[in-house]
C-alpha atoms as an extended CHARMM CRD file, in Angstrom:
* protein
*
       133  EXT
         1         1  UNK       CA            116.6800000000      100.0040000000       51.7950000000  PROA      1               0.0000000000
         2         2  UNK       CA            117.6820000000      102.5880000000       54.3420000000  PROA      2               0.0000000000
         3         3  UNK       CA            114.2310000000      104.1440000000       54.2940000000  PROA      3               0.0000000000
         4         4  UNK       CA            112.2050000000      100.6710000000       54.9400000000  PROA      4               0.0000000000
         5         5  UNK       CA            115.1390000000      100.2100000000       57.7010000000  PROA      5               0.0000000000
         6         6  UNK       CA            114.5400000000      103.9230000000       59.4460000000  PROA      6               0.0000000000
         7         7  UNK       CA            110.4500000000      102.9860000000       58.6760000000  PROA      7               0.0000000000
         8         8  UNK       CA            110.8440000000       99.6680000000       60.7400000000  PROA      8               0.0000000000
         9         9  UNK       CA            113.1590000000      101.4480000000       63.6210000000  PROA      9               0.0000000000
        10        10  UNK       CA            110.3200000000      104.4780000000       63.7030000000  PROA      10              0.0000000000
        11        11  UNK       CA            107.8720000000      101.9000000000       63.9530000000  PROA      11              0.0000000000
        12        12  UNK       CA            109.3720000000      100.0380000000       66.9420000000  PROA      12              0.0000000000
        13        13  UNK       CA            109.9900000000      103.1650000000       69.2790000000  PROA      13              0.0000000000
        14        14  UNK       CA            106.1120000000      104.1180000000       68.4230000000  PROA      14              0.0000000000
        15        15  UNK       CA            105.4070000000      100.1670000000       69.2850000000  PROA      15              0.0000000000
        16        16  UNK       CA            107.1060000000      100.4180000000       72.6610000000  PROA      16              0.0000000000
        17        17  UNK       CA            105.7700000000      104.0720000000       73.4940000000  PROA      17              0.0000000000
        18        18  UNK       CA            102.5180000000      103.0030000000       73.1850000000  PROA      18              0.0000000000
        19        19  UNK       CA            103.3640000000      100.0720000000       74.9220000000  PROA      19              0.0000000000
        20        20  UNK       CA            104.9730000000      101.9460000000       77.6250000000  PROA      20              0.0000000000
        21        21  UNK       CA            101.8250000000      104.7800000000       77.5410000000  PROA      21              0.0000000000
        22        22  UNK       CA             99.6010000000      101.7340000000       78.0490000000  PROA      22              0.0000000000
        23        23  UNK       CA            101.4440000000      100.3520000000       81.1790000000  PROA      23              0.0000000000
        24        24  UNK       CA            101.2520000000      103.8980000000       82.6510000000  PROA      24              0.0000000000
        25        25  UNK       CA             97.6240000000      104.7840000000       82.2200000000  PROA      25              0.0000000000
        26        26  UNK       CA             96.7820000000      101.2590000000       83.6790000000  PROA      26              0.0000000000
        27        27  UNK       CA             98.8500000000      101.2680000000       86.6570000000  PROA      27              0.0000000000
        28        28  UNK       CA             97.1900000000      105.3180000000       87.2340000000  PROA      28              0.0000000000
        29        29  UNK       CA             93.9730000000      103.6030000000       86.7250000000  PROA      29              0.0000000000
        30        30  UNK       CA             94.4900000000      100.9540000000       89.0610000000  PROA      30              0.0000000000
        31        31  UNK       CA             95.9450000000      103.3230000000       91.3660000000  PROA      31              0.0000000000
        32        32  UNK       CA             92.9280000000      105.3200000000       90.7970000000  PROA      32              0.0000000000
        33        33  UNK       CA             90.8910000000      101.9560000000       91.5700000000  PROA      33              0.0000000000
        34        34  UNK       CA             92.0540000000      101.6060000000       95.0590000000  PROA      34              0.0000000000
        35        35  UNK       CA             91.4820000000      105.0460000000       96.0740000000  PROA      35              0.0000000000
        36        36  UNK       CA             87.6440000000      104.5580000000       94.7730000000  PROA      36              0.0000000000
        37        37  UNK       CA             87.4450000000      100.8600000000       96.2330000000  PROA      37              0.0000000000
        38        38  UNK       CA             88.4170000000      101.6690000000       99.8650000000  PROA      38              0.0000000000
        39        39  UNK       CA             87.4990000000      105.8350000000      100.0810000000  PROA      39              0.0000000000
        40        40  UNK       CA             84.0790000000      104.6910000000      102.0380000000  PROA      40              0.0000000000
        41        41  UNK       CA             86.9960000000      103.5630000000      104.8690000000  PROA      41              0.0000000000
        42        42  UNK       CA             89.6240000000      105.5580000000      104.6180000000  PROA      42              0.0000000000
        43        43  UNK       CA             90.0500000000      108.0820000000      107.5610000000  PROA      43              0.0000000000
        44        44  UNK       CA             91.4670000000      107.8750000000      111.6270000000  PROA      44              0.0000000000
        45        45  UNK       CA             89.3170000000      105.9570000000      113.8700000000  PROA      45              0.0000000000
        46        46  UNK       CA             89.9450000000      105.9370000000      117.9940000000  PROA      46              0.0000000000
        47        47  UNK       CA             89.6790000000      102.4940000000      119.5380000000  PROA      47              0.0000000000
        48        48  UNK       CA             88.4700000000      103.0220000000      123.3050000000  PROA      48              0.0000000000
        49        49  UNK       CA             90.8600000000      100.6230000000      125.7440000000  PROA      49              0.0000000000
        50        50  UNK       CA             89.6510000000      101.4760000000      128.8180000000  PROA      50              0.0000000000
        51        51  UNK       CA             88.3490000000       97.9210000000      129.6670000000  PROA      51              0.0000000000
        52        52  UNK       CA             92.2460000000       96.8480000000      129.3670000000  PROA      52              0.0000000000
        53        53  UNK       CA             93.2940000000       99.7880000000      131.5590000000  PROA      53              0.0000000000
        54        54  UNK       CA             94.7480000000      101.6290000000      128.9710000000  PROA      54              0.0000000000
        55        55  UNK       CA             94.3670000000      104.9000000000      127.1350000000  PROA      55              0.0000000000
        56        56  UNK       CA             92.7230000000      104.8970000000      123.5470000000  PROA      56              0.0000000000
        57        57  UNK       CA             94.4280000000      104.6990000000      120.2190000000  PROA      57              0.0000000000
        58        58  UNK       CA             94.0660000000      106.2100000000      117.1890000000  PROA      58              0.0000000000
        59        59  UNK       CA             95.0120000000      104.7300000000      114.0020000000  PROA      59              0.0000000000
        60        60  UNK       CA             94.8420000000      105.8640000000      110.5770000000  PROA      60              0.0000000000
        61        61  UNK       CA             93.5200000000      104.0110000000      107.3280000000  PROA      61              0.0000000000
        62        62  UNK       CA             94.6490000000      104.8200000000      103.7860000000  PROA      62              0.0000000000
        63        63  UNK       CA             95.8490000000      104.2630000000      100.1440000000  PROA      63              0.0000000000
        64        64  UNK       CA             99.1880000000      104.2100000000       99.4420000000  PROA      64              0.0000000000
        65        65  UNK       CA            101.0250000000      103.0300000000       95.9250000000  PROA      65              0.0000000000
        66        66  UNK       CA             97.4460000000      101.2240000000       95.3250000000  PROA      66              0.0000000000
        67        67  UNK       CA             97.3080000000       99.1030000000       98.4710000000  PROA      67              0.0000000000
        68        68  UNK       CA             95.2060000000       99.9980000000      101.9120000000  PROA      68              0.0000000000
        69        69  UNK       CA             97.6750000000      100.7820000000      104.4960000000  PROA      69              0.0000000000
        70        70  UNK       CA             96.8150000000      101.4480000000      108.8850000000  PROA      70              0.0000000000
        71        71  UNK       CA             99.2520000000      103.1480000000      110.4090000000  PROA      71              0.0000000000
        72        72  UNK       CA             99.1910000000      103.5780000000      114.7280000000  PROA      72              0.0000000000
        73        73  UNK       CA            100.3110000000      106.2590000000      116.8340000000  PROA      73              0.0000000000
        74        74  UNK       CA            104.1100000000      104.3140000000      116.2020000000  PROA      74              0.0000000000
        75        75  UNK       CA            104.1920000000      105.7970000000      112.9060000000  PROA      75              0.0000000000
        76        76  UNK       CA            104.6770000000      102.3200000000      111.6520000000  PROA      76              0.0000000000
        77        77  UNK       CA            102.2720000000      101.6840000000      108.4190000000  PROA      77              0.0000000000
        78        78  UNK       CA            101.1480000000       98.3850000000      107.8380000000  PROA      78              0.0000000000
        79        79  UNK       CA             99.5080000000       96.9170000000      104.3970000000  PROA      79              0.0000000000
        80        80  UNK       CA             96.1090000000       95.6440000000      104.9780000000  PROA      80              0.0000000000
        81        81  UNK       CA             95.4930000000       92.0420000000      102.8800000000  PROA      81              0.0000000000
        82        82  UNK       CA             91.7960000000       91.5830000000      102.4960000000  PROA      82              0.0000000000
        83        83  UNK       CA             90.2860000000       89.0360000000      103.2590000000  PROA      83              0.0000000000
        84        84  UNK       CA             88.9890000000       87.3990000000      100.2780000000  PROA      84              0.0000000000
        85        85  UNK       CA             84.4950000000       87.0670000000      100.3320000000  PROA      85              0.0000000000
        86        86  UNK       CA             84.4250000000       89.6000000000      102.9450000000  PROA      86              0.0000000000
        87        87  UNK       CA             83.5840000000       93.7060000000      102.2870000000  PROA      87              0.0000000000
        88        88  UNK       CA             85.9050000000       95.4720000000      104.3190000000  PROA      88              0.0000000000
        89        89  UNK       CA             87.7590000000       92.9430000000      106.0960000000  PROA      89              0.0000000000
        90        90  UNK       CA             91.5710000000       92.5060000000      105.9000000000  PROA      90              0.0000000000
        91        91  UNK       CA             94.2370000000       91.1240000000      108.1110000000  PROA      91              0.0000000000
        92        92  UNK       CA             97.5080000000       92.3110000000      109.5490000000  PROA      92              0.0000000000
        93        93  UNK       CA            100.2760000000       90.5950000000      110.5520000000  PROA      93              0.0000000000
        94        94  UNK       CA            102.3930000000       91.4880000000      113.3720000000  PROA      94              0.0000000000
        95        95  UNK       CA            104.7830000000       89.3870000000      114.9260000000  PROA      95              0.0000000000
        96        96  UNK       CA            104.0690000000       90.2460000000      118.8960000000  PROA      96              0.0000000000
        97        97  UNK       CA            100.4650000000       89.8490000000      118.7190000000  PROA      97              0.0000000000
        98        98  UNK       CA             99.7560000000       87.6860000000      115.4310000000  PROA      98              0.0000000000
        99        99  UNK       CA             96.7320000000       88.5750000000      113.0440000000  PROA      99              0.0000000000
       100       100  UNK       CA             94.8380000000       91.1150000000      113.8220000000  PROA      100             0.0000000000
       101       101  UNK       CA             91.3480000000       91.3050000000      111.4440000000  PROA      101             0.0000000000
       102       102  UNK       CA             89.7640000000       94.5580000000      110.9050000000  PROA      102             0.0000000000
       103       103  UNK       CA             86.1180000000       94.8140000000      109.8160000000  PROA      103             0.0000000000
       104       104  UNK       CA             84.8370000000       98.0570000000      108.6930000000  PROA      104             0.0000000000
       105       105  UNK       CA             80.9380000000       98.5420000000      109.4130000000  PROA      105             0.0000000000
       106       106  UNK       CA             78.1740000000      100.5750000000      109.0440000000  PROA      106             0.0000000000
       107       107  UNK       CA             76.4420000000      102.8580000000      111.6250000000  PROA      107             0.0000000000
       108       108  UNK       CA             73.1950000000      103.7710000000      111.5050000000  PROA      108             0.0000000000
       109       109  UNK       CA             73.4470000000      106.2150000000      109.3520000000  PROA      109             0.0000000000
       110       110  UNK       CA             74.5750000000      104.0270000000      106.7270000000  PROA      110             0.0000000000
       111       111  UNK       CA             78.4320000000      105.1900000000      107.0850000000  PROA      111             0.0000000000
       112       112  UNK       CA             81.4050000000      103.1940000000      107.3580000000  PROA      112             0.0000000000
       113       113  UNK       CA             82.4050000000      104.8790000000      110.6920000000  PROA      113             0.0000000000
       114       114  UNK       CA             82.9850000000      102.0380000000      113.1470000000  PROA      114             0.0000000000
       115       115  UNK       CA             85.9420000000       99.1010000000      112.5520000000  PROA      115             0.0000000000
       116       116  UNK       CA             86.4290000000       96.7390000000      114.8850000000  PROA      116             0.0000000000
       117       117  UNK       CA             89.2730000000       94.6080000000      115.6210000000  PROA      117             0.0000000000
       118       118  UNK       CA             89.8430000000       90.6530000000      116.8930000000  PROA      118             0.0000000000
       119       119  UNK       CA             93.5810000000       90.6270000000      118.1990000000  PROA      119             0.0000000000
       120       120  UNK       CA             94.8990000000       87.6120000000      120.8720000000  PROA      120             0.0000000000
       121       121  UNK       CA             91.1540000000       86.5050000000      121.5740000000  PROA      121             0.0000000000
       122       122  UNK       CA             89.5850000000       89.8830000000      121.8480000000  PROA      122             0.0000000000
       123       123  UNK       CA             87.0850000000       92.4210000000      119.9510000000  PROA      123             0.0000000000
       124       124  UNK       CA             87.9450000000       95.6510000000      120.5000000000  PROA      124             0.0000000000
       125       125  UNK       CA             85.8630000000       98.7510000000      118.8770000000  PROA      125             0.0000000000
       126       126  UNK       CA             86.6320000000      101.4770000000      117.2850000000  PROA      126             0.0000000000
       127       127  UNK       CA             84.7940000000      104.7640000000      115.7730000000  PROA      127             0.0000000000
       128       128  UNK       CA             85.9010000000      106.8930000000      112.7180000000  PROA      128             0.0000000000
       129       129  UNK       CA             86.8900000000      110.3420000000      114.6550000000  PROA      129             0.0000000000
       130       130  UNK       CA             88.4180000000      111.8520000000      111.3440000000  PROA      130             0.0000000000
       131       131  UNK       CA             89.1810000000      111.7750000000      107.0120000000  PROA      131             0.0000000000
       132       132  UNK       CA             92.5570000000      110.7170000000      108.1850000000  PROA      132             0.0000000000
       133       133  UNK       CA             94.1200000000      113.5450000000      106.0520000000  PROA      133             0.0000000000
């Protein structure tokens, strides 16, 4: 009877471990996921404000804990929600300026190197100056 017992209880930590292994190598893979999905974007692009009187701005886009994150010269990340149908759009909320979309589009070369931004009623551009590392 003990040996059945000690059997069953060996049986039930192996259970859980593997359950436990499983969680861990899909979460990594998801992880893993992101970093593929979005690599084509990730990187520091300069938006040029000189029509607004202003000097430019740099941002930075990348993956952190499995979600796309922009962070300005602030230091303040951000997650980026996509927008769902669209490649490479996503939204960010902030509360002084409201939603600002971000598209993420090809030059001519056939690179995601340009992003462009609708904030308050205005497009402004931007061009990938950087990996963002």
């Amino acid at each position: 009877m003990k040996n059945a017992l000690r059997v069953s209880m060996v049986l039930s930590v192996l259970a859980a471990l593997l359950l436990l292994s499983t969680a861990v190598f899909a979460q990594d893979k998801k992880e893993e996921t992101a970093e593929k999905k979005y690599a084509a974007i990730v990187g520091e692009y300069e938006f040029d404000l000189s029509e607004f009187s202003q000097p430019n701005q740099t941002v930075r886009v990348y993956v952190e804990e499995n979600a796309l994150m922009i962070e300005g010269e602030d230091g303040d990340p951000d997650e980026m929600e996509a927008v769902e149908g669209e490649e490479f759009t996503f939204t960010v909320e902030d509360p002084e300026q409201g939603t600002l979309t971000f598209t993420f589009l090809k030059d001519d070369e056939d690179k995601y190197n340009l992003v462009t931004v609708e904030v308050m009623g205005f497009e402004i551009s931007g061009t990938r100056i950087g990996d963002g590392k």
